[in-house]
C-alpha positions in Angstrom: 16.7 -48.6 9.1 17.8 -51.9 7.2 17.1 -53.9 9.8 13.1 -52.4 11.2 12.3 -52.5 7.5 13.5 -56.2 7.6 11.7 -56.6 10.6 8.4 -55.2 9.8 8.6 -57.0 6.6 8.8 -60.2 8.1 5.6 -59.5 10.3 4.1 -58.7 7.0 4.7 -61.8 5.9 3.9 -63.7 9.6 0.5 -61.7 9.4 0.0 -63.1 6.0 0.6 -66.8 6.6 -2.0 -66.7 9.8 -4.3 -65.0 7.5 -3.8 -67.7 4.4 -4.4 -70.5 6.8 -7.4 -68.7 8.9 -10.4 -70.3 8.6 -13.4 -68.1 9.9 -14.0 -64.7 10.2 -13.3 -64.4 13.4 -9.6 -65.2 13.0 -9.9 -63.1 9.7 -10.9 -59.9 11.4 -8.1 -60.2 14.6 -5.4 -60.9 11.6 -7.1 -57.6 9.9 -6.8 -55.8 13.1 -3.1 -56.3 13.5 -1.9 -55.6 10.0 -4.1 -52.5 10.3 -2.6 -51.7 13.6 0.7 -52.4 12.0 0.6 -50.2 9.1 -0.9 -47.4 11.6 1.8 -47.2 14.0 4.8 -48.6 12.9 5.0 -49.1 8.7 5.6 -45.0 8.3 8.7 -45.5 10.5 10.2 -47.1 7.7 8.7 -46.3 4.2 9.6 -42.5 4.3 13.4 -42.6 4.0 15.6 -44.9 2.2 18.5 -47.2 3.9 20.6 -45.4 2.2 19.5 -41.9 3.6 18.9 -43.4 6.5 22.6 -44.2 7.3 23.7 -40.6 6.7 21.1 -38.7 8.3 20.6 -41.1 11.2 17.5 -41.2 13.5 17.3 -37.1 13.7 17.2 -37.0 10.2 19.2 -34.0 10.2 22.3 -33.7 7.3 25.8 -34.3 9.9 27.3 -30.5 10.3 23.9 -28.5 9.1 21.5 -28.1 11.8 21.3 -28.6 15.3 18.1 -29.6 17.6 16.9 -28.4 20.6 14.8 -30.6 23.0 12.8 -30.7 26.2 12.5 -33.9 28.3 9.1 -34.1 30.3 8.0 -36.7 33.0 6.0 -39.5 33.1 2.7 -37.5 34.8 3.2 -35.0 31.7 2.9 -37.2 29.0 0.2 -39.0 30.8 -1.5 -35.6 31.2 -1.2 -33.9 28.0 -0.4 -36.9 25.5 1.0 -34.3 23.2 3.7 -31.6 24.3 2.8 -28.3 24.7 4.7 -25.3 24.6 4.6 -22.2 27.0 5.9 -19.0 27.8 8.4 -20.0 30.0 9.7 -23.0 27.3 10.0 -20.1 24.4 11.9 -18.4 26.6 14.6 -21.1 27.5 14.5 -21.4 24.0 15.0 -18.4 23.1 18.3 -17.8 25.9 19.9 -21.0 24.4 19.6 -19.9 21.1 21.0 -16.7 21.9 23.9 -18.2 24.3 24.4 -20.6 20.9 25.4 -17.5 18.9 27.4 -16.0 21.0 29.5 -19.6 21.2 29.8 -19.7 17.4 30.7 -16.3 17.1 33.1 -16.6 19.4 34.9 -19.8 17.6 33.6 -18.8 13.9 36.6 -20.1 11.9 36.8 -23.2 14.0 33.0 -23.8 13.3 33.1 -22.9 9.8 35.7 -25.6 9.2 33.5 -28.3 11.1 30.7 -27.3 9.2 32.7 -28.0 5.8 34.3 -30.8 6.7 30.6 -32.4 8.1 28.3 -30.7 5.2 26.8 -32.9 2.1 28.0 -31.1 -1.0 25.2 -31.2 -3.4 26.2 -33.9 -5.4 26.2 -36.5 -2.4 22.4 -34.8 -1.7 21.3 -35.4 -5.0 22.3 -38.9 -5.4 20.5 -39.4 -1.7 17.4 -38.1 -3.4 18.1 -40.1 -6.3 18.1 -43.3 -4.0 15.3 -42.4 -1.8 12.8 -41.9 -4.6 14.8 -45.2 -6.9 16.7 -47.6 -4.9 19.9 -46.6 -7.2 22.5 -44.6 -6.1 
């Protein structure tokens, strides 16, 4: 997260230059354009988390040892198709059979899973003090 924050700040500040140094309004506008295109598609990336939150969570943004994900992978001619994934019948389903087939593997190994799941968990005081830093900067 450090280092895209780092990087978008930098084209912040590239986008800025051209823009100081631009002399008509036609190089004024393309400038506008990508700073808007930049804040659009690739700023939120990096202003809703903190560093610090960032390195514990990780890119799922899940809390290590609390939750689990489950995902589909699509093709190319889907995405192309649809632009944004949809879910059917037949997906809830799968879903639902790998849930259940989940359960019965952690049922199975309870204890064992109930110690991964202490060792992994934030207690509440490391969650606070990651709220503390996402909303402050200070630990």
């Amino acid at each position: 997260m450090k280092e895209a924050t780092q990087a978008i700040g930098q084209k912040i500040i590239d986008l800025g230059n051209r823009f100081a140094k631009a002399d008509n309004c036609g190089e004024k506008n393309a400038i506008a354009g990508e700073l808007a295109t930049l804040v659009k598609h690739d700023l939120g990336g990096v202003v809703f988390m903190s560093n610090g939150v960032n390195d514990i969570v990780d890119h799922g943004g899940l809390l290590p040892g609390t939750a689990a994900v489950i995902s589909s992978a699509v093709s190319k001619e889907y995405i192309s198709h649809h632009q944004i994934p949809m879910l059917t019948d037949d997906d809830l389903e799968m879903y639902a059979q790998t849930i259940v087939v989940a359960i019965n593997m952690l049922q199975s190994r309870f204890s064992e899973a109930e110690c991964l799941l202490r060792e992994r968990a934030i207690d509440n005081l490391q969650l606070a003090a990651m709220t503390r830093s996402s909303l402050t900067g200070s630990a």
